[in-house]
TORMAR-52237 format. One line per field, with one value per residue (C-alpha): x, y, z. Coordinates in nm, 2 decimals. Each point is the difference from the previous one (the first is absolute). Layout:
BEGIN
c1 = X / ...
c2 = Y / ...
c3 = Z / ...
//
This chain:
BEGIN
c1 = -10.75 / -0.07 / -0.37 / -0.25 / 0.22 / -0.24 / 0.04 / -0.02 / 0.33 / 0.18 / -0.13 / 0.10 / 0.35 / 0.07 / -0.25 / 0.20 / 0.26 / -0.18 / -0.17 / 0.38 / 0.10 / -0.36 / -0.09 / -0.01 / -0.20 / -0.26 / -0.35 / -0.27 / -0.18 / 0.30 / 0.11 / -0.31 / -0.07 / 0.37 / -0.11 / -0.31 / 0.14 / 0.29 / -0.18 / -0.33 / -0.10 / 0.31 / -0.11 / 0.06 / -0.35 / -0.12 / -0.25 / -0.16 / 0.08 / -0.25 / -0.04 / -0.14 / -0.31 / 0.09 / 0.40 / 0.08 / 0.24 / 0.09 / 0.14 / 0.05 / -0.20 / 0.16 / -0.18 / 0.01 / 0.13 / -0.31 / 0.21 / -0.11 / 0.34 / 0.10 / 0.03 / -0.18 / -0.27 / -0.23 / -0.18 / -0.30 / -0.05 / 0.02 / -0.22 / -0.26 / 0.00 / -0.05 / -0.26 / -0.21 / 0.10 / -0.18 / -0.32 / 0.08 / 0.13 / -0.24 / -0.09 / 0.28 / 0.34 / 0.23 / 0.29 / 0.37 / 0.10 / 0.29 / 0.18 / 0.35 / 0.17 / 0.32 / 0.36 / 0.03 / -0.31 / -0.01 / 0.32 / -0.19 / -0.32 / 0.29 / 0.08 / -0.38 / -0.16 / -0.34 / -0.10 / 0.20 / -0.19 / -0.29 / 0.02 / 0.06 / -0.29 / -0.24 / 0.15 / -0.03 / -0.37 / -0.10 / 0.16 / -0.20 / -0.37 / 0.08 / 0.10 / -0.24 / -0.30 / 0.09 / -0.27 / 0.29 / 0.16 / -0.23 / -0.26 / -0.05 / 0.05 / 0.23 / 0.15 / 0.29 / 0.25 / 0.38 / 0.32 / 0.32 / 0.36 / 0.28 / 0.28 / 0.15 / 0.08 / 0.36 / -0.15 / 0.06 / -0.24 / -0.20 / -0.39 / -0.31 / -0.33 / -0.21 / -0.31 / -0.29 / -0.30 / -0.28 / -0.04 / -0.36 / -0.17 / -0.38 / -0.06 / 0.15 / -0.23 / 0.00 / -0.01 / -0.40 / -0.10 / -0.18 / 0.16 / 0.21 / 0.12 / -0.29 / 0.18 / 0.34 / 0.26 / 0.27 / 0.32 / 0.10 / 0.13 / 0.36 / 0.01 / -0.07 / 0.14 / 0.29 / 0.34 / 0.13 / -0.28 / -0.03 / 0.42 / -0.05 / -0.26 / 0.17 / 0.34 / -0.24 / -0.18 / 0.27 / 0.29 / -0.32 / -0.05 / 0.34 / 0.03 / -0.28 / 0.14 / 0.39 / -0.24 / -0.17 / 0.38 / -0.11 / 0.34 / 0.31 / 0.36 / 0.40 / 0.28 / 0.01 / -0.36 / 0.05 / 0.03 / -0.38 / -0.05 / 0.01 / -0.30 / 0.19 / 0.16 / -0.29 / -0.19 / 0.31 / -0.06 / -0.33 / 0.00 / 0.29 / -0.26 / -0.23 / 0.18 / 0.07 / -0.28 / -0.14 / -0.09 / -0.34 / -0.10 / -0.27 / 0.00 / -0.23 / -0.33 / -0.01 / -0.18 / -0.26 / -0.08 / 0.25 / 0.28 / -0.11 / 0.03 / 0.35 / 0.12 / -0.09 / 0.09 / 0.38 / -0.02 / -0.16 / 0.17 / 0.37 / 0.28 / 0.33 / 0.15 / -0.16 / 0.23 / -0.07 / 0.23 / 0.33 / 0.25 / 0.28 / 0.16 / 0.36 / 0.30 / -0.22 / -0.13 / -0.39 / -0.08 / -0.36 / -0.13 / -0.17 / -0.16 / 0.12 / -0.25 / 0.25 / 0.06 / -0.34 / -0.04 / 0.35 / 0.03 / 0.37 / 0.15 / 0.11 / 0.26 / 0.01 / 0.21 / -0.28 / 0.04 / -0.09 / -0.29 / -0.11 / -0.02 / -0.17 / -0.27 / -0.01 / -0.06 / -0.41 / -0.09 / -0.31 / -0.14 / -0.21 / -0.33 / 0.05 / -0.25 / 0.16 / -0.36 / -0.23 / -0.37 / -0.13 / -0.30 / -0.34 / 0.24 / 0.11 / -0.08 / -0.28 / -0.25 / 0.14 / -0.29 / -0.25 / 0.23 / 0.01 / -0.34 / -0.03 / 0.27 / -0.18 / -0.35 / 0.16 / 0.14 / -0.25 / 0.13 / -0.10 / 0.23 / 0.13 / -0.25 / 0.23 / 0.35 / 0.27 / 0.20 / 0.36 / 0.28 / 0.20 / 0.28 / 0.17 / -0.02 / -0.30 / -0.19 / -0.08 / 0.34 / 0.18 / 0.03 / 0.38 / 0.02 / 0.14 / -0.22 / -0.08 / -0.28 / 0.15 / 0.30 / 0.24 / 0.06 / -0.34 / -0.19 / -0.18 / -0.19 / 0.22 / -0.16 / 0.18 / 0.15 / 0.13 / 0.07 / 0.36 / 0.08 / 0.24 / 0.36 / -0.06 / -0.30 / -0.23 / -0.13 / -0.19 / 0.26 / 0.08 / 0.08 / -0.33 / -0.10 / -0.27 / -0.13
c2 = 1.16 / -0.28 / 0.08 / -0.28 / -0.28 / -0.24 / -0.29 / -0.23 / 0.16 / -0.14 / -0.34 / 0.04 / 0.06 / -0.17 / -0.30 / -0.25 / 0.10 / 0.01 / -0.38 / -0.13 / 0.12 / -0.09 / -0.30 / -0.20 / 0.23 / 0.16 / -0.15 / -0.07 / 0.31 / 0.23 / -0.14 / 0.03 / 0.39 / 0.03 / -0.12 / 0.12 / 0.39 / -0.09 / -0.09 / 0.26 / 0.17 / -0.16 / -0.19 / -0.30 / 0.04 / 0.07 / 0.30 / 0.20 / 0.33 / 0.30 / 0.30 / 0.32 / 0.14 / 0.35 / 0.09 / -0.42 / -0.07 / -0.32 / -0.20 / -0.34 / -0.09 / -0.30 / -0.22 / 0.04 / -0.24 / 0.02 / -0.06 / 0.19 / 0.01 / 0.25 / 0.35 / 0.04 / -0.23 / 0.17 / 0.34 / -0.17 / -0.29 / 0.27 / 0.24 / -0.32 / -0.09 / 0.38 / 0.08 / -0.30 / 0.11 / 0.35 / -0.14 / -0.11 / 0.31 / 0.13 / 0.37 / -0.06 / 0.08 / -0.19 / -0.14 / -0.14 / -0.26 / -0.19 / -0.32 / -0.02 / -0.35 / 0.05 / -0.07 / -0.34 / -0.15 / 0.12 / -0.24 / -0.24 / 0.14 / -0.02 / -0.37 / -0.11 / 0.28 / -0.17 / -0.14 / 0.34 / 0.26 / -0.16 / 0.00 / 0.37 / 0.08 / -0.21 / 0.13 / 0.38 / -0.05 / -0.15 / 0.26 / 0.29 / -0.22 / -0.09 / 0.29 / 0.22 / -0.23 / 0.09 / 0.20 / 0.19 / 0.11 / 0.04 / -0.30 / -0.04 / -0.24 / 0.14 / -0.09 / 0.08 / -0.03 / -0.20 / 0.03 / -0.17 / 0.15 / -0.12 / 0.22 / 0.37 / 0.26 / -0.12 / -0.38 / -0.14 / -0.33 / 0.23 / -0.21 / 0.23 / -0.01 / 0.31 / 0.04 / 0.27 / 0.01 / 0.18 / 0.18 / -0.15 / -0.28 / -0.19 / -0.02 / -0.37 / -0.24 / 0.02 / -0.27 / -0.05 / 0.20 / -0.17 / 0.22 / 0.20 / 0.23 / 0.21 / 0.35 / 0.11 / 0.13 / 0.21 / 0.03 / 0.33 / 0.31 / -0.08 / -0.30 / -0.38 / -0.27 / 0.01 / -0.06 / -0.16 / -0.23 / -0.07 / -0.09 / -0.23 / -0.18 / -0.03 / -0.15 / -0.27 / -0.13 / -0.01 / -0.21 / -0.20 / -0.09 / -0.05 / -0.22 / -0.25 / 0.03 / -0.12 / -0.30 / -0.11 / -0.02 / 0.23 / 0.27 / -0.10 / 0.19 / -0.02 / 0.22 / 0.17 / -0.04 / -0.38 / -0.05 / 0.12 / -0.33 / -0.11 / 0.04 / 0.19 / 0.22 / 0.09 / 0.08 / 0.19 / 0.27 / -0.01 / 0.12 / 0.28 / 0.10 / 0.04 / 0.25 / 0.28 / 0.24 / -0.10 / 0.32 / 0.07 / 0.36 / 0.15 / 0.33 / 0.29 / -0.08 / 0.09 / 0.29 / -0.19 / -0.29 / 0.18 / 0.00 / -0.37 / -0.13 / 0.20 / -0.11 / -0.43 / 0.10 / 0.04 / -0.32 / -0.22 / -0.16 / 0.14 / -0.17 / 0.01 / 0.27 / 0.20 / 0.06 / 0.37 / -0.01 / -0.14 / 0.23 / -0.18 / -0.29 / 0.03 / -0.23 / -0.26 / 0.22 / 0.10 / 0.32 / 0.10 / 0.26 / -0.09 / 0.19 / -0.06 / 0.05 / -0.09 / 0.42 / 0.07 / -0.10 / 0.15 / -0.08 / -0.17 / -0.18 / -0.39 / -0.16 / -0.37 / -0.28 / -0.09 / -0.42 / 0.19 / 0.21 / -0.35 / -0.16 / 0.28 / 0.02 / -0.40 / 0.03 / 0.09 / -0.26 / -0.20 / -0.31 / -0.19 / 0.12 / 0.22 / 0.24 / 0.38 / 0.16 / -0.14 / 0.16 / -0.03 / 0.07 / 0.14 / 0.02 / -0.37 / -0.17 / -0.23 / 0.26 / 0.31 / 0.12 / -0.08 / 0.16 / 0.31 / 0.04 / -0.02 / 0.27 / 0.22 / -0.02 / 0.10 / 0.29 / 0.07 / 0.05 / -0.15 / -0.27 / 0.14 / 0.07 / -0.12 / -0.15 / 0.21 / 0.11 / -0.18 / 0.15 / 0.15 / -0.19 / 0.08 / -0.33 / -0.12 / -0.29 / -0.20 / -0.07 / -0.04 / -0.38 / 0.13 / 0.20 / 0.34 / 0.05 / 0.36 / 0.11 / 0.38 / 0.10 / 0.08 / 0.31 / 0.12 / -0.16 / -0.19 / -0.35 / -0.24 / -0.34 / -0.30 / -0.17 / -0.30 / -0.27 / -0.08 / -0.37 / -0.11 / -0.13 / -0.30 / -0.29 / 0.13 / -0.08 / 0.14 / 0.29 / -0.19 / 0.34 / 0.16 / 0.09 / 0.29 / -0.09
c3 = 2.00 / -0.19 / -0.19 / -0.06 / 0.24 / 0.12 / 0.19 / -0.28 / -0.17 / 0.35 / 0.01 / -0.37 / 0.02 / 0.33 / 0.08 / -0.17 / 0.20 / 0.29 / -0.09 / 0.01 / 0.28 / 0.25 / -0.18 / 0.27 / 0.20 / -0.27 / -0.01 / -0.28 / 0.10 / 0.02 / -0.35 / -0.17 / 0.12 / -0.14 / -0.31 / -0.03 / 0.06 / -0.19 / -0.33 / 0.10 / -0.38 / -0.19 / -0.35 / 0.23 / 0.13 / -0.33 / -0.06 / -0.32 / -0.23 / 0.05 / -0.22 / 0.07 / -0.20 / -0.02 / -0.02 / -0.16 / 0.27 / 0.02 / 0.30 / 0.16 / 0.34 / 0.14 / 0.28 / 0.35 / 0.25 / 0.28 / 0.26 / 0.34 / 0.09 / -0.29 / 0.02 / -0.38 / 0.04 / 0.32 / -0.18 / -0.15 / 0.25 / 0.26 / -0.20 / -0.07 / 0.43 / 0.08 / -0.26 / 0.18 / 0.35 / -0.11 / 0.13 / 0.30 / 0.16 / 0.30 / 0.11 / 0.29 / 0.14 / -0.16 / 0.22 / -0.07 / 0.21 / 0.05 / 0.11 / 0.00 / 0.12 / 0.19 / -0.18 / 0.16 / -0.09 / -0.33 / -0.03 / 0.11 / -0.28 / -0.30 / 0.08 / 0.02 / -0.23 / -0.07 / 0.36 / 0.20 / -0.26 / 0.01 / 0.38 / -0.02 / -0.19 / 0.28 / 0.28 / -0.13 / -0.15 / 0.33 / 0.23 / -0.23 / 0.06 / 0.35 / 0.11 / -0.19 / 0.08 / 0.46 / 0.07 / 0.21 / -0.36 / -0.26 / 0.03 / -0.38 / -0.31 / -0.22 / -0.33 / -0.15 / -0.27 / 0.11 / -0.22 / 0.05 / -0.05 / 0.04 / -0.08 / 0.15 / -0.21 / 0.03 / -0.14 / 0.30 / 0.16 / 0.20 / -0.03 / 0.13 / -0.05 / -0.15 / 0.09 / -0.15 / 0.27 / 0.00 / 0.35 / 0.09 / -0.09 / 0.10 / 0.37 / 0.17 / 0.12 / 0.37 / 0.22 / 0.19 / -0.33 / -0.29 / -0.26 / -0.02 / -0.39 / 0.07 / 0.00 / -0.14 / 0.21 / -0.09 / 0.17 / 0.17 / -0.22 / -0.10 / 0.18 / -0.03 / 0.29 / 0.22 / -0.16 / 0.34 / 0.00 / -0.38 / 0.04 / 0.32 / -0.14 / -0.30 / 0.15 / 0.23 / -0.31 / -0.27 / 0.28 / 0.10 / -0.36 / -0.10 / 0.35 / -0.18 / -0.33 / 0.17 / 0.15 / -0.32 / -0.16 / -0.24 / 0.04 / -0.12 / 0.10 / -0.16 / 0.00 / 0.32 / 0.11 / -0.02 / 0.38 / 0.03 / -0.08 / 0.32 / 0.22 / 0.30 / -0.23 / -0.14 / 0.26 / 0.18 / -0.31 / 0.03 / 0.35 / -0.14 / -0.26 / 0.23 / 0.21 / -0.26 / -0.13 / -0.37 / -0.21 / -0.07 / -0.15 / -0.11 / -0.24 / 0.02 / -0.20 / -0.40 / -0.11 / -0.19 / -0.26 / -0.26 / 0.23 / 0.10 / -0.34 / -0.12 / 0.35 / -0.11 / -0.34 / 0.17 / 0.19 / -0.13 / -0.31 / 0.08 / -0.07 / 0.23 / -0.17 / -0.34 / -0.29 / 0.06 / 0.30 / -0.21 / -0.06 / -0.15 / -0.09 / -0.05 / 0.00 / 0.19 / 0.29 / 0.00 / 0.15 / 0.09 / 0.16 / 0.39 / 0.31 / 0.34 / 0.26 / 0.27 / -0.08 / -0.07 / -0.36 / -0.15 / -0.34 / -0.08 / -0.25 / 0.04 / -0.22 / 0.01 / -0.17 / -0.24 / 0.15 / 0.34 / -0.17 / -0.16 / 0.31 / 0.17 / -0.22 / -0.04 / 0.42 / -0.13 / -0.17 / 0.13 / -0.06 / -0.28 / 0.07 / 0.27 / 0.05 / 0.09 / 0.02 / 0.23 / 0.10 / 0.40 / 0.17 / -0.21 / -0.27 / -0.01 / -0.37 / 0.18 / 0.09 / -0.15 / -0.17 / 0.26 / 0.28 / -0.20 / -0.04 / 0.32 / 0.09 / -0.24 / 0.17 / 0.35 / -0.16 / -0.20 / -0.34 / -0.40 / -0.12 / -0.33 / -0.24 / -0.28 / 0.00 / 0.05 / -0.29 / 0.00 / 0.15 / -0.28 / -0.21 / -0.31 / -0.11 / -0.21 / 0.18 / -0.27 / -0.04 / 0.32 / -0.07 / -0.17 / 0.28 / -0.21 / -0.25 / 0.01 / -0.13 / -0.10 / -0.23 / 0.19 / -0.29 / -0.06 / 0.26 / -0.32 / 0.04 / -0.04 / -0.19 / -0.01 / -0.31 / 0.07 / 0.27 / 0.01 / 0.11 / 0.30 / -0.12 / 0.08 / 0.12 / 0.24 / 0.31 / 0.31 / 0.17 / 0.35 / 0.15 / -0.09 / 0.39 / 0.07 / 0.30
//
C-alpha cells in the first residue's frame, strides 16, 4: 500500500501524458481542474513559513488550489457551509431521498451537463413540493436541502440527485381557503411519500422538460448519440425512456439533528473519489479501494490503467458556475429566514438563542485563505505563528480554477 497517494501524485506523473494523448477531446474545465489539483500546495501557488511557539518547529505551508473538484481542498468549505446549516435544523425526522436518472439518459446528462443537471435538479425539487403539497400525501410545504453526484463508487457517470428533507412542513394553502400555513404537519412515523409516485412523477417531468429543452435547440449530441439529433429519433427514445421504471428511494429517517449534519457533512462537498480510498500507484496502474452495492456494499479493490482512472474521474467535472447545492421550499435563499420562523412558531420552539458554535476543523480560520495553514504543531500541538509570506515563482494573476461553488 502506497501511504499518503493522493490524487494529485497521478495527475502528476501521468497528466501530461494523458493531455497528449486526449487533446483533442479535453476541455477548458477538465484542463484547469487538472491543473489546479496538479499544482494544489506546490511553491507554484506560492505560500508562507510558520513556526511553532513552544517546541521551534519550523515548516513550510504552501497555498491551496480552491478548486471544488479536489480531494484536499473540501474540509473547511465543508466545515464553514455546515457550521451555518447548524441553525436551520428543525425538531423533525429527517429523511434521505433520492433521484437516480437511468443509464441512458444520463448519456444524454454527460453530453449537455449544465441544461440535463439542471433539469435534474427541477424535476426532483418539484416532484418533492408537488407531491408533498396533495392533500392525499402529506399536504405540507416543505424545504429541503438538494446535492448532485455524479459518480459510483466504481467512478463511473452515474448523475442523482440527494436530497435531505425534513418530514413535515407548514400546512398548503387549500384551494376555497384564504390561508392556508396555519398548522405544521408532520409525515407518518418512518415514512414520508410514496416512492412509486415520487419516481412517476419524477420520469413525467424531467422527459417533459428535456422534450422543451430538444425544442428550444438548447441539447446538442456526437459520437454515438449524434442521431438524436433528429426529431423522430428523439422522440422514439423518449417514448423507450418512458417505459422503464426510474429509481427513486427513500432511507429510513436520521436519528436526530447530529446525525443530520454528519450525514450533509458526507455529501455535501465530496469529490468523486477521496485520496483516502487510493491504494497504490504502481507501474502506471491506480488501485483504490470501492464498495459494490450490486452485493450489498462489498468492499473490493479496483485497479485501473491510471489514463482510464484520469478519465474516470475527469467524467465529474461540472461547469463554470454551476451550482451542486441548491435550497427548495421554506428553505429556498429568498425567504429562508422568514419561512423558518414560521416553521418554528407551528412547532413551537425558540430560534437559537445564540449562533451555533462551528462545526469542528483542525484548521485555523483566520487562515484558510492558503488553504493548509494549521493552526497546531503537528509535534506538540503548539500555536503555530507565521513568519513569512513566500512569493509565487513567477507573475501572478487571479487562479482561473478557483471554483467553490
Amino acid at each position: 500500500m502506497s501511504a499518503g497517494l493522493e490524487v494529485a501524485d497521478i495527475f502528476r506523473r501521468h497528466g501530461d501524458a494523458y493531455r497528449q494523448v486526449h487533446d483533442g477531446h479535453l476541455g477548458r474545465v477538465e484542463r484547469r481542474v487538472m491543473s489546479a489539483i496538479e499544482l494544489c500546495r506546490t511553491a507554484e501557488l506560492g505560500g508562507h513559513s510558520e513556526r511553532c511557539t513552544s517546541c521551534g518547529l519550523v515548516r513550510i505551508a504552501y497555498n491551496s488550489c480552491r478548486n471544488r473538484h479536489c480531494p484536499k481542498c473540501q474540509g473547511q468549505t465543508r466545515a464553514d457551509w455546515l457550521a451555518a446549516r447548524q441553525a436551520e435544523l428543525l425538531p423533525a425526522p429527517y429523511f434521505h431521498v433520492v433521484f437516480t436518472l437511468p443509464a441512458p439518459v444520463a448519456a444524454i446528462a454527460f453530453q449537455n451537463k449544465a441544461t440535463v443537471y439542471a433539469i435534474l435538479f427541477k424535476a426532483a425539487a418539484e416532484t418533492l413540493r408537488v407531491i408533498a403539497a396533495d392533500p392525499k400525501h402529506l399536504g405540507a410545504e416543505i424545504g429541503f436541502v438538494a446535492v448532485l453526484h455524479t459518480w459510483g463508487q466504481n467512478l463511473h457517470h452515474h448523475p442523482h440527485v440527494h436530497c435531505v428533507v425534513p418530514g413535515g412542513g407548514p400546512s398548503s394553502a387549500c384551494p376555497g381557503l384564504r390561508s392556508g400555513r396555519t398548522r405544521w404537519i408532520a409525515c407518518r412515523p418512518g415514512f414520508f411519500l410514496p416512492v412509486r409516485v415520487l419516481s412517476r412523477f419524477f420520469r413525467r417531468l424531467f422527459l417533459e422538460d428535456l422534450q422543451t429543452a430538444f425544442e428550444a435547440g438548447k441539447l446538442g449530441f456526437f459520437g454515438d448519440l449524434a442521431d438524436l439529433a433528429a426529431p423522430a429519433v428523439f422522440a422514439g427514445r423518449l417514448a423507450e425512456f418512458r417505459r422503464v421504471e426510474w429509481v427513486v428511494y427513500a432511507k429510513p429517517p436520521f436519528g436526530g439533528p447530529e446525525q443530520v449534519l454528519a450525514y450533509l457533512g458526507r455529501y455535501t462537498h465530496r469529490v468523486a473519489i477521496s485520496n483516502s480510498r487510493l491504494v497504490s500507484l504502481t507501474e502506471g496502474r491506480v488501485s483504490f479501494r470501492w464498495k459494490d452495492y450490486r452485493h450489498h456494499g462489498k468492499p473490493k479493490i479496483l485497479t485501473l490503467d491510471a489514463d482510464e482512472f484520469i478519465r474516470r474521474f475527469l467524467l465529474h467535472t461540472l461547469p463554470d458556475g454551476f451550482h451542486r447545492i441548491r435550497h427548495y421550499g421554506f428553505l429556498a435563499n429568498g425567504h429562508r429566514a422568514a419561512k423558518l420562523a414560521l416553521c418554528r412558531k407551528l412547532l413551537a420552539v425558540s430560534p437559537p438563542a445564540e449562533p451555533l458554535a462551528p462545526v469542528p476543523d483542525q484548521r485555523d480560520p483566520a487562515r484558510q485563505a492558503t488553504g493548509n495553514a494549521f493552526a497546531l504543531c503537528p509535534c506538540c500541538g503548539g500555536a503555530m505563528i507565521r513568519l513569512a509570506t513566500l512569493p509565487r515563482p513567477t507573475p501572478w494573476r487571479p487562479p482561473f480554477w478557483q471554483d467553490t461553488s
